[in-house]
N, C-alpha and C positions, 0 to 999 in steps of 0.2 A: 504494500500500500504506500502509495504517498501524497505528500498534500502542495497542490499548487496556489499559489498566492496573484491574483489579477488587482493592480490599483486600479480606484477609481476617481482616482484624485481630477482627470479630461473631463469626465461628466459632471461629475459636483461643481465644478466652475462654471462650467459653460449656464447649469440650473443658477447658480450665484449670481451670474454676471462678472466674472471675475478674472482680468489674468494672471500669469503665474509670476509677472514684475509685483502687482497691488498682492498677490497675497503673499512675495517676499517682505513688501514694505511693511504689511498688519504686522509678520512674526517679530521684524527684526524690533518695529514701534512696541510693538504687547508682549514681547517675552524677554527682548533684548537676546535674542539669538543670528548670529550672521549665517545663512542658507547659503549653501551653495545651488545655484540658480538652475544647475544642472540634475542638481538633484530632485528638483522639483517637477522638473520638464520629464526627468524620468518617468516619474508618476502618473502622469500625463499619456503615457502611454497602454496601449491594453496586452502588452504583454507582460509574460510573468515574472516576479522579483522574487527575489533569494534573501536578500539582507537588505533591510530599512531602519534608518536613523529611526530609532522610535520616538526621542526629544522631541525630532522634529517631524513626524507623523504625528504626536498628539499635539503640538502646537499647530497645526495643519489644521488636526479637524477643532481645534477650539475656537480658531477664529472661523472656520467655517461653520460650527455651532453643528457640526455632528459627530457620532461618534468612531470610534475605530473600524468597527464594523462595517460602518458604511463607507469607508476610508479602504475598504480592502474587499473582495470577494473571496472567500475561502475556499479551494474543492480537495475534496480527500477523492482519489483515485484508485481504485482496486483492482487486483489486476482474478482474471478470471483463472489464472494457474498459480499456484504461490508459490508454484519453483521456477520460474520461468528462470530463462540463461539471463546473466547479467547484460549488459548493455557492451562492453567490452568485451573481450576473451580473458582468460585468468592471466595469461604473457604479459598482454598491454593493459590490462588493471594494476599488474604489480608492479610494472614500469613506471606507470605514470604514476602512482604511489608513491615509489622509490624519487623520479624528478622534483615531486611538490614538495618531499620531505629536505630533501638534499637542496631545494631554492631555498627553502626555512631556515638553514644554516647557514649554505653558503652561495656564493655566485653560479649561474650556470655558467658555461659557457658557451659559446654562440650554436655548435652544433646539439647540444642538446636544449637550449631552445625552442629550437627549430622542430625536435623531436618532440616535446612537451605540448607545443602550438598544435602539430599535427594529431597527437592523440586526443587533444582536449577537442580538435575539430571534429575526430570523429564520432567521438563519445557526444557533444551538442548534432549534430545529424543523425543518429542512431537515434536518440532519446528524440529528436523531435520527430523521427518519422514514425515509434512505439504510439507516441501519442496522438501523433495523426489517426494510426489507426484502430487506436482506445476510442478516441471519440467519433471517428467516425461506425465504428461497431455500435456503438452505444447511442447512436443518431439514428441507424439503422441506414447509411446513405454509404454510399463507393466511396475511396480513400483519395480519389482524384478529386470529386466533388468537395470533401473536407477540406484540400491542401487552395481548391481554388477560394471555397467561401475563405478562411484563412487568409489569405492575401489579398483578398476582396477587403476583408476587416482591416487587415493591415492598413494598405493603402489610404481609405476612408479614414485610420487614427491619421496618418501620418498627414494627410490632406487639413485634416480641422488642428492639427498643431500645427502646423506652417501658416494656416489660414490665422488663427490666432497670434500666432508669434509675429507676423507680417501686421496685423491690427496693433501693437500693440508698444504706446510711442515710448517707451523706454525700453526697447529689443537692441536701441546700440550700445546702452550702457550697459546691459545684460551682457553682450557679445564683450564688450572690453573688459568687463570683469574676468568673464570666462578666460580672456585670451591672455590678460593679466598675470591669471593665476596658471593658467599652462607654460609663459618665459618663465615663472618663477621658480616651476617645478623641472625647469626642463635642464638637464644636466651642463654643467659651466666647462 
């Protein structure tokens, strides 16, 4: 079993009236918290997240005046075999075990990398084509059908963030924070 996590932070705005600049400006005015503006625009979007500031999720929904709950969609997913083969092979699960443990210490170096990059690609394509056809079993529809509504969905987030980021007259001070804070991080 596992549990996927969909923000709803695009819809509850758009219900608000709200862009993702005014509801930086509420948190930082009402909590004295500085957002990273990309974090919020994450949110924004309808695919699924792994790890969320929670500070800044419940300062989200307080000045949004809802709760967590509605700040998140939750789905626990079962899978119909409960042994099914892992997503990996046992080789490249213990590989790439071994790379994530060994970057925790110490430096990769460029060829494994490159090695790490590629299993992690195939473990996110494997896992997203599992789920493709979890939900499209579970829809009752063809796996082609799923992967199109899917990018149908997609494209329509991606269309009303750009529409709204485009609307919305402090997107260049956004952008220069953003790009700010990317020279600052970027290695000397």
């Amino acid at each position: 079993m596992s549990v996927i996590v969909y923000p709803r932070l695009g819809t509850l705005l758009r219900e608000k009236q709200l862009t993702v600049a005014e509801l930086e400006r509420q948190i930082e005015s009402r909590f004295g918290l500085a957002v990273n503006p990309k974090s919020l625009y994450r949110l924004t979007q309808a695919t699924p997240v792994q790890r969320v500031d929670l500070e800044i999720a419940g300062a989200t929904a307080a000045v949004l005046e809802v709760g967590l709950d509605d700040l998140f969609t939750v789905e626990a997913v079962s899978s119909d075999d409960e042994t099914e083969a892992a997503i990996l092979g046992p080789a490249e699960s213990k590989r790439m075990s071994a790379l994530i443990e060994k970057q925790r210490c110490q430096l990769l170096v460029d060829d494994e990398w490159d090695e790490l990059e590629a299993l992690v690609a195939t473990y996110g394509r494997q896992l997203h084509e599992r789920r493709m056809q979890t939900f499209a079993h579970q829809r009752g529809v063809p796996v082609e059908q799923m992967r199109r509504e899917t990018a149908a969905a997609q494209l329509a987030e991606a269309h009303t963030w750009w529409d709204a980021f485009e609307a919305d007259p402090d997107r260049e001070r956004v952008l220069a924070k953003e790009a700010a804070a990317l020279r600052a991080a970027w290695p000397k």
